[in-house]
N, CA, C and O of each residue as an XYZ file, in Angstrom:
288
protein
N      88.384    108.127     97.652
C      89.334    107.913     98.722
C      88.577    107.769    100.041
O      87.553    108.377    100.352
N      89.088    107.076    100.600
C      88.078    106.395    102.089
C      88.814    108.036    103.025
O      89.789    108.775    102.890
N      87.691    107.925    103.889
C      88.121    108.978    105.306
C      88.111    107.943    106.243
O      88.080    106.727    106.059
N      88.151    108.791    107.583
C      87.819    108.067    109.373
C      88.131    109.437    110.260
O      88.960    110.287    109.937
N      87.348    109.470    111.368
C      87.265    110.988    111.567
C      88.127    110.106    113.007
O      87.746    109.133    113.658
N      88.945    110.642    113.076
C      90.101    109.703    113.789
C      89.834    110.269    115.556
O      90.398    109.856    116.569
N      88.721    111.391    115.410
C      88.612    111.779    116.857
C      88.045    110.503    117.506
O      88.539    110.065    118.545
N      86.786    109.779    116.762
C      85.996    108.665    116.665
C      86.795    107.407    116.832
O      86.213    106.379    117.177
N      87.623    107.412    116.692
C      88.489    105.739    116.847
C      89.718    105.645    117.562
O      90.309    104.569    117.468
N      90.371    106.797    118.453
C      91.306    106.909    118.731
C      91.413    107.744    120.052
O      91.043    108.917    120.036
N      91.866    107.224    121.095
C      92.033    107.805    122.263
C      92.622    109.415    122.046
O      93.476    109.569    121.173
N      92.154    110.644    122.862
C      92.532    112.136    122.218
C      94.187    111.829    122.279
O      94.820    112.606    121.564
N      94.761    111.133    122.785
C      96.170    112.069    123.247
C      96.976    111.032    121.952
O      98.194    110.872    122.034
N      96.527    110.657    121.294
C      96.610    109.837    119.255
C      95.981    110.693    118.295
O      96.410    110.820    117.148
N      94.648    111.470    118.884
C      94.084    111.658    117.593
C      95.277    112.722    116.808
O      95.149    112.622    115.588
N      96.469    113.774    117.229
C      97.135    114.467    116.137
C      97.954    113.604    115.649
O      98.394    113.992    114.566
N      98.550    112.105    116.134
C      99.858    111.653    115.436
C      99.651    111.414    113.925
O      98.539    111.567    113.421
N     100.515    111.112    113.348
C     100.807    110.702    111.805
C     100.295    109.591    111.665
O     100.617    108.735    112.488
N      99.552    109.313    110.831
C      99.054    107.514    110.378
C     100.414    106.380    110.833
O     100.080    105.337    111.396
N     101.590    106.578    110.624
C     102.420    105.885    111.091
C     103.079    105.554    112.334
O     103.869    104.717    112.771
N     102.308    106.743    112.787
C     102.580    106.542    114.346
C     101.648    105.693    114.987
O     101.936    104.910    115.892
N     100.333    105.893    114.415
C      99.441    105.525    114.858
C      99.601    104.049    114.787
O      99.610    103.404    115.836
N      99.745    103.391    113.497
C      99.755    102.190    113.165
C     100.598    101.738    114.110
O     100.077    100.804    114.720
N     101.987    102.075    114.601
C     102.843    101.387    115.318
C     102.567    101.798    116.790
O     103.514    101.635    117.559
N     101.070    102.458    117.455
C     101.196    102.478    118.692
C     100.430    101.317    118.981
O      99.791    100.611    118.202
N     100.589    101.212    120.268
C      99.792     99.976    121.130
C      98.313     99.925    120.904
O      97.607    100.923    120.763
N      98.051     99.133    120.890
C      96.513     98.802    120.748
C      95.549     99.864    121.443
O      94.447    100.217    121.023
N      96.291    100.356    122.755
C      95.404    101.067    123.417
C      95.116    102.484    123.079
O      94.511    103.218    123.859
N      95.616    102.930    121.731
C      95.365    104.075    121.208
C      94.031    103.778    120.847
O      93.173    104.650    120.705
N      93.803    102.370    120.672
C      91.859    103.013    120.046
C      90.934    103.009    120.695
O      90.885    102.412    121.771
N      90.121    103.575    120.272
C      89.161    104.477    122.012
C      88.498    103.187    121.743
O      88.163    102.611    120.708
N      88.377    102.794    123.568
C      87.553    102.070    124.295
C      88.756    100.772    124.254
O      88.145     99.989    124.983
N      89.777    100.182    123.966
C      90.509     99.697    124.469
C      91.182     99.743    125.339
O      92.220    100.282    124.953
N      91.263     99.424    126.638
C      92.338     99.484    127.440
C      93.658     99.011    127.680
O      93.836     98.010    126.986
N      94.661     99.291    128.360
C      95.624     98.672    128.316
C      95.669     97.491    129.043
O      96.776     96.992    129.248
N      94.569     96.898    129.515
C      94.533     95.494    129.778
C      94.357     94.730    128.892
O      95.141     93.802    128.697
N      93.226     94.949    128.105
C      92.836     94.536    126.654
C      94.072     94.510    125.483
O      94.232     93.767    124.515
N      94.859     95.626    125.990
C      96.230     95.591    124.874
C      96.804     94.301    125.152
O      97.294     93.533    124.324
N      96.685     94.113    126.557
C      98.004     92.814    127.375
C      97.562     91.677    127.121
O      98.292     90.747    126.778
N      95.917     91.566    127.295
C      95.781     90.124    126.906
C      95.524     89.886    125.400
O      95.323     88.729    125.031
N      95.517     90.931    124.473
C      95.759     90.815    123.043
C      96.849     89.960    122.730
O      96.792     88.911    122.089
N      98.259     90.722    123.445
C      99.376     90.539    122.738
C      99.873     89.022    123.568
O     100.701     88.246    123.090
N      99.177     88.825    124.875
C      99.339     87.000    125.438
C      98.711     86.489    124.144
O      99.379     85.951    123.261
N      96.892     86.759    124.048
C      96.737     85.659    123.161
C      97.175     85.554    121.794
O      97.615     84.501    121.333
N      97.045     86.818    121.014
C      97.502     86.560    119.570
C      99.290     87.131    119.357
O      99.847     86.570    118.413
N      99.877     87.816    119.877
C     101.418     88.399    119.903
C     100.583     89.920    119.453
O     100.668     89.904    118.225
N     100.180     90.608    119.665
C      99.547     91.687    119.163
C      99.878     92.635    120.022
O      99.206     92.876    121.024
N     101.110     93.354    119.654
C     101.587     94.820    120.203
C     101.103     96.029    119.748
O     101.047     96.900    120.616
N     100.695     96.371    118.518
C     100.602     97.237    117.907
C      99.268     97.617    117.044
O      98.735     96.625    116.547
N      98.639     98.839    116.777
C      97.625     98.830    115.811
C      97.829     98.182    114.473
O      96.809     97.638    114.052
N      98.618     98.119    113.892
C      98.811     97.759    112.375
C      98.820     96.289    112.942
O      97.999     95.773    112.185
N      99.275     95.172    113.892
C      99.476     93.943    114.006
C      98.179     93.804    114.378
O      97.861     92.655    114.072
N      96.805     94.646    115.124
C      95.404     93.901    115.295
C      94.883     93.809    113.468
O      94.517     92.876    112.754
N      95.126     95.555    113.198
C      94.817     95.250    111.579
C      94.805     93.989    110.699
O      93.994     93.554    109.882
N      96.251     93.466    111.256
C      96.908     92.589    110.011
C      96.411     91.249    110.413
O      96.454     90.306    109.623
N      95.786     91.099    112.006
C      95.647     89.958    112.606
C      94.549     88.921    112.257
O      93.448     89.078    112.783
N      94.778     87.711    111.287
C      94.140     86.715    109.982
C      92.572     86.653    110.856
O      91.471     86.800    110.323
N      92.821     86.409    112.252
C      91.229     86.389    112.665
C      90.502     87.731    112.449
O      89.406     87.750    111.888
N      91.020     88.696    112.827
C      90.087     90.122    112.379
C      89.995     89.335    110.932
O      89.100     88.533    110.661
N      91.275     89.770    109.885
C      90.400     89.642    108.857
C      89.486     88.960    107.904
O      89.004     89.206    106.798
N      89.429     87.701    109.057
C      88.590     86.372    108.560
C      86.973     87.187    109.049
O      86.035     87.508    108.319
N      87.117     87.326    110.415
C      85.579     88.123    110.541
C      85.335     89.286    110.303
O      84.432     89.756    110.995
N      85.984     90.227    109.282
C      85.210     90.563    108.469
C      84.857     90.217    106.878
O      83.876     90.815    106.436
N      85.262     89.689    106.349
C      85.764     88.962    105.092
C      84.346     88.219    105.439
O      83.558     88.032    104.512
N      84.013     87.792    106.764
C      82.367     87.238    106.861
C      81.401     88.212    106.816
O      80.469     87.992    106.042
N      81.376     89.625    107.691
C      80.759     90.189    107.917
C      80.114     90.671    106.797
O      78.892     90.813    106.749
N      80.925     90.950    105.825
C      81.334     91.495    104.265
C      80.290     90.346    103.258
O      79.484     90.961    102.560
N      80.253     89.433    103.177
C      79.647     88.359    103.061
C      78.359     88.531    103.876
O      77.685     87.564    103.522
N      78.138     88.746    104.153
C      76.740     88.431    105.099
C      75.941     90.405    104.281
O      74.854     90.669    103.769
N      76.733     90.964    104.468
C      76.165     92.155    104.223
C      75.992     92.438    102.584
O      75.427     93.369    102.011
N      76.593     91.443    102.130
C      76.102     91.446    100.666
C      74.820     90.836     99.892
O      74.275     90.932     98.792
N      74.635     90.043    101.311
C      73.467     89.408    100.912
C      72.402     90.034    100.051
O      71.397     89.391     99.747
């Protein structure tokens, strides 16, 4: 079963919510995003939410490369 030490990826005042909260907060729950970075997310791709950067085909095209490259 995969972990993530969620202190590490997530602004403190996220790190206690529920995975489902998390998924449906704004982008700017993950540490080092800002909420400017949330705004011009959701201009350029419609991206409100953590689970919508997740789901978003360019993330998962670059890693689907990265993944590829590291298998080398």
């Amino acid at each position: 079963m995969a972990s993530i030490d969620l202190d590490n990826v997530l602004d403190k005042a996220w790190a206690d919510k529920s995975l489902p909260e998390v998924l449906a907060a704004p982008v700017a729950a993950l540490k080092g995003v800002s909420e400017r970075d949330g705004e011009l997310l959701q201009e350029a791709f419609g991206v409100k939410t953590v689970a919508d950067l997740a789901d978003l085909k360019y993330v998962r095209w670059a890693q689907a490369l990265a993944a590829l490259e590291a298998a080398k």
